[in-house]
C-alpha positions as CSV (number, residue, x, y, z in Angstrom):
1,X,82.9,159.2,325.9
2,X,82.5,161.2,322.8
3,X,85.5,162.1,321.1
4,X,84.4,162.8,317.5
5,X,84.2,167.0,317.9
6,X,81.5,167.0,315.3
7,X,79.1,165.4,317.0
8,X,79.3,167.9,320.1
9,X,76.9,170.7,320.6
10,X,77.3,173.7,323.1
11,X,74.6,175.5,324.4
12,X,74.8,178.9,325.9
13,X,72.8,181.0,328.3
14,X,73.3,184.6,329.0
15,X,71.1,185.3,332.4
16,X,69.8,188.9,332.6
17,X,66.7,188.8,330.2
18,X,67.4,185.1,329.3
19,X,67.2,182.8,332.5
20,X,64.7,185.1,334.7
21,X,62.6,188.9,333.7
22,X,65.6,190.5,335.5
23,X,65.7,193.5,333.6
24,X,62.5,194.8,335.1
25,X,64.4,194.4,338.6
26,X,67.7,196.2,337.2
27,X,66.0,199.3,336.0
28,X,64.2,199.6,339.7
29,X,67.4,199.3,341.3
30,X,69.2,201.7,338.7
31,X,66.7,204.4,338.9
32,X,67.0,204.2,343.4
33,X,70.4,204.5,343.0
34,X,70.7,207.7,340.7
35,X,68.1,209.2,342.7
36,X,69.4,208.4,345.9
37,X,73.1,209.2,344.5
38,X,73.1,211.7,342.3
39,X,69.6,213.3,343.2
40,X,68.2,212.7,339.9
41,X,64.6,212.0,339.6
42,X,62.6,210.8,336.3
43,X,65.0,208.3,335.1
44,X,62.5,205.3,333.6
45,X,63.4,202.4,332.6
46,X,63.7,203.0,328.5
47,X,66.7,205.1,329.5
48,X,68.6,202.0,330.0
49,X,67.9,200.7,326.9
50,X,71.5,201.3,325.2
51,X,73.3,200.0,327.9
52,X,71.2,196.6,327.8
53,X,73.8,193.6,327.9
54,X,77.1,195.5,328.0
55,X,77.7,195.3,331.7
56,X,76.5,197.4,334.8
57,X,79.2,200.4,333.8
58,X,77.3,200.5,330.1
59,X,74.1,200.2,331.8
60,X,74.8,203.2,334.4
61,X,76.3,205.6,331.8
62,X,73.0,205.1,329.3
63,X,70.7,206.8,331.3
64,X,73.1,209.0,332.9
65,X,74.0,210.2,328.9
66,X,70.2,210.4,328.1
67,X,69.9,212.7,331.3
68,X,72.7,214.8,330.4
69,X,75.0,213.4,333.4
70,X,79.1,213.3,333.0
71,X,80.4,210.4,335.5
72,X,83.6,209.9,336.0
73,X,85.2,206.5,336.5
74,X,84.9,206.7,339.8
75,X,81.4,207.7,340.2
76,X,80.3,205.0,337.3
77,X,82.2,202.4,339.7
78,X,80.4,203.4,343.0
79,X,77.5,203.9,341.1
80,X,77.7,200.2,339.8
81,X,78.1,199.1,343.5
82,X,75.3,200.5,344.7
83,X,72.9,199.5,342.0
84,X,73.9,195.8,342.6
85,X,73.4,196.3,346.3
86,X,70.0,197.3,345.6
87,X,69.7,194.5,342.9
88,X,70.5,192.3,345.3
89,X,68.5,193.2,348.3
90,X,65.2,193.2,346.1
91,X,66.0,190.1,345.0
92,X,66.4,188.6,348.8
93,X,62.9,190.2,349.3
94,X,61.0,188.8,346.3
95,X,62.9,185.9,344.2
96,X,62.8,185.7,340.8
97,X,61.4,182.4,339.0
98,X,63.0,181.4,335.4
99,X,61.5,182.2,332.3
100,X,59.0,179.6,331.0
101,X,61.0,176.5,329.2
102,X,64.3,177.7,331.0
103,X,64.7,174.6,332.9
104,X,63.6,172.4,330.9
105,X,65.7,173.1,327.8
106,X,69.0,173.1,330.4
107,X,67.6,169.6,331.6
108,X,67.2,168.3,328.0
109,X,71.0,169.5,327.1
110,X,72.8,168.8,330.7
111,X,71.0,164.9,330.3
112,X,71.8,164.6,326.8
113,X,76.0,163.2,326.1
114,X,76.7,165.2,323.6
115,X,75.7,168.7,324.8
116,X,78.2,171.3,326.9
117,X,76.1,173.9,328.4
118,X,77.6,177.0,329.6
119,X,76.5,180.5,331.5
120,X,78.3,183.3,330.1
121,X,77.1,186.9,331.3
122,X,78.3,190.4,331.6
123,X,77.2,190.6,335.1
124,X,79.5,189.9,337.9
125,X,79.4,186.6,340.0
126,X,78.2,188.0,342.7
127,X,75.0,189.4,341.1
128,X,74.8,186.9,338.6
129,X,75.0,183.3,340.8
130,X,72.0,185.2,343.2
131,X,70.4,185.1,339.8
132,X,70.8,181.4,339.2
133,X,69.9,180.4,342.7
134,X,67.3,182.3,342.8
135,X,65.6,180.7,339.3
136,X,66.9,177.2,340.7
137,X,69.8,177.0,337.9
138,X,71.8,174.0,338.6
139,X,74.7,176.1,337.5
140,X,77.2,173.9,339.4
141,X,77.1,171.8,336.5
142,X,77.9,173.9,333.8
143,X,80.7,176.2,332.4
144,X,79.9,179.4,334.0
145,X,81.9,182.4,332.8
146,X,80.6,186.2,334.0
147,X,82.8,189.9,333.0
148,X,84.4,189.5,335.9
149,X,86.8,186.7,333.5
150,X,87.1,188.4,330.5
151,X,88.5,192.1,329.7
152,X,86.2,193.4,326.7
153,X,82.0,193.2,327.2
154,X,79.3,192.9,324.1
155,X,79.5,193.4,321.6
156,X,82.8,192.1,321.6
157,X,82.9,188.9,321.3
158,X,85.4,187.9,324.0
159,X,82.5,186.2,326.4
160,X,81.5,183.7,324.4
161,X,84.3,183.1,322.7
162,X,85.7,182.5,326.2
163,X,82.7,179.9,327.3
164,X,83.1,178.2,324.4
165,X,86.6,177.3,324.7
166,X,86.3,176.5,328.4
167,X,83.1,174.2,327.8
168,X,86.0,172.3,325.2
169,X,84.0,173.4,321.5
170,X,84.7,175.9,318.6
171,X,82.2,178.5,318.7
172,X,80.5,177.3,315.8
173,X,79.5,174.2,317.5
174,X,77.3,176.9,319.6
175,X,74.1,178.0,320.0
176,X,74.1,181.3,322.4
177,X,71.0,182.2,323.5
178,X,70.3,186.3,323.6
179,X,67.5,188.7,324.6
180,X,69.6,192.4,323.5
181,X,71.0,193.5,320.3
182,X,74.6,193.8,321.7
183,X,74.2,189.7,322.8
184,X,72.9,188.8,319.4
185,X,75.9,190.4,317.9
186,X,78.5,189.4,320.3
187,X,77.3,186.0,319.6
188,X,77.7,186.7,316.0
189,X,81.4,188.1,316.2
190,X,81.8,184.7,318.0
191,X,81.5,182.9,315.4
192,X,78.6,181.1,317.3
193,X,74.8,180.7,316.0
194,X,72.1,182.7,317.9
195,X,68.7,182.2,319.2
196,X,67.4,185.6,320.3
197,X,64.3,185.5,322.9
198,X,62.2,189.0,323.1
199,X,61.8,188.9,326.6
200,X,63.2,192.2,326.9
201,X,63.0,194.2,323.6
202,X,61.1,194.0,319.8
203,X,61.7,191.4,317.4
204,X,63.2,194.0,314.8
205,X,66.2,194.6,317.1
206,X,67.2,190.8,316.7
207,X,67.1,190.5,313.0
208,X,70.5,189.7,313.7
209,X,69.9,186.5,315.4
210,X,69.8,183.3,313.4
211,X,66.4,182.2,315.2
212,X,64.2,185.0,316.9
213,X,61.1,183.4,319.2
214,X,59.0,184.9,322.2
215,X,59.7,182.1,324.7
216,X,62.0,178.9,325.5
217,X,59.0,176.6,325.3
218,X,59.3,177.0,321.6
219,X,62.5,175.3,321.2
220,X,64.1,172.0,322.5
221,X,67.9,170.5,322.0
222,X,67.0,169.3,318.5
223,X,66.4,172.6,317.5
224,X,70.1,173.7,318.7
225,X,71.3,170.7,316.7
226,X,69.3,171.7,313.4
227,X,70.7,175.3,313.4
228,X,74.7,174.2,314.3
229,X,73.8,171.2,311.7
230,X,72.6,173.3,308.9
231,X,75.1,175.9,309.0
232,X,77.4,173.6,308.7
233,X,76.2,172.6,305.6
234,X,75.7,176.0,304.6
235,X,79.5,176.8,304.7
C-alpha cells in the first residue's frame, strides 16, 4: 500500500460531454419536452449553451431565458423530470458508446497503484449511471459522486472538491477532466488541475483549462502525472 500522499494521483471524469457525445442527446430531449410542455416550438440546441454543465435546472432555464419563458420552481422541477424521462428512453432505444480513448485512459489509471479515479457529475444518478452503463464504464470501481450529493453545482466548486475528498486526495493531487466552461472553472475553484476536451464547445472557451485537446486518445496517465507534478513545482 502506498502511504506517502505525494505520490498519489486522482483522476476525474465528468460524464455529459466527457465519457459519451451526450449533449447531442440532451438537447433532443430538452427541446421534446418544452414543446410537448410548454408548447414552444424552435428551441435548438445553441439555446442550451449557458446552461451546459450546471445541472438539468441550469440547463432548462437557458433556453427557456433565451425564449423569453418565466418558470417557476415548480415548472423548472417537472420540466427537469420530463427531459430526463425523455433522456432516458432515447437512450434505451439507441445506446451511447464512449468517446474515443475514454476506456482506455480509465483502464490505465484504475490498473495503475497509485491512481484514484473518480466520476463526479451534475447529473443525477439516475441519468448519470444509464450513462455509464451504457458506454461500458466500470463505474463500480470508482468514487462516483453526482448533484444529487452535493448542494451548490458549477461553477462552484463543491463537486470536485467533494470527489476529491471521498477518493482520499487534496484537490491538487487532481486532474478533472472537462468539456464546458463552468467544469473548467469549477475544477479551477477546486484547487484541482484541468484538462478540457472540446467535444462539446470551441477551444477559446477553455482557455481556462490547464491542458485543452480534441480527444482522450491524446493523453495517457503520464500526462496527468506531468501536469499535478509540474505544478507542484510551480508553487
Amino acid at each position: 500500500m502506498v502511504d506517502n500522499m505525494a505520490t498519489l494521483y486522482g483522476l476525474i471524469f465528468d460524464v455529459d460531454g466527457v465519457i459519451a457525445d451526450t449533449e447531442a442527446v440532451n438537447a433532443r430531449a430538452s427541446i421534446a419536452m418544452f414543446a410537448e410542455m410548454f408548447g414552444l416550438p424552435g428551441v435548438v440546441r445553441a439555446d442550451f449553451e449557458k446552461g451546459l454543465g450546471r445541472g438539468a435546472a441550469e440547463y432548462v432555464r437557458a433556453a427557456a431565458t433565451i425564449h423569453g419563458l418565466e418558470l417557476t420552481d415548480e415548472e423548472v422541477a417537472a420540466a427537469t423530470e420530463m427531459r430526463q424521462q425523455k433522456f432516458l428512453e432515447m437512450l434505451r432505444q439507441d445506446p451511447l458508446p464512449p468517446f474515443d480513448g475514454v476506456l482506455d485512459l480509465m483502464g490505465q489509471a484504475l490498473a495503475h497503484p497509485n491512481f484514484r479515479v473518480a466520476i463526479a457529475t451534475s447529473g443525477t444518478r439516475e441519468k448519470s449511471q444509464a450513462v455509464l452503463d451504457s458506454a461500458g464504464i466500470p463505474w463500480q470501481q470508482m468514487t462516483y459522486i453526482t448533484g444529487s450529493d452535493v448542494r451548490n453545482k458549477k461553477p462552484h466548486p463543491e463537486l470536485f472538491l467533494t470527489a476529491a475528498r471521498h477518493a482520499g486526495l487534496p484537490p491538487g493531487r487532481c486532474v478533472v477532466i472537462e468539456d464546458a466552461p463552468d467544469g473548467v472553472a469549477a475544477a479551477k475553484a477546486a484547487g484541482a488541475r484541468c484538462i478540457a476536451v472540446t467535444n462539446s464547445t470551441t477551444p477559446e472557451k477553455l482557455a481556462a483549462s490547464d491542458r485543452i485537446i480534441s480527444t482522450l486518445t491524446e493523453i495517457d496517465i503520464n500526462s496527468v502525472i506531468q501536469l499535478i507534478e509540474n505544478a507542484d513545482h510551480q508553487e
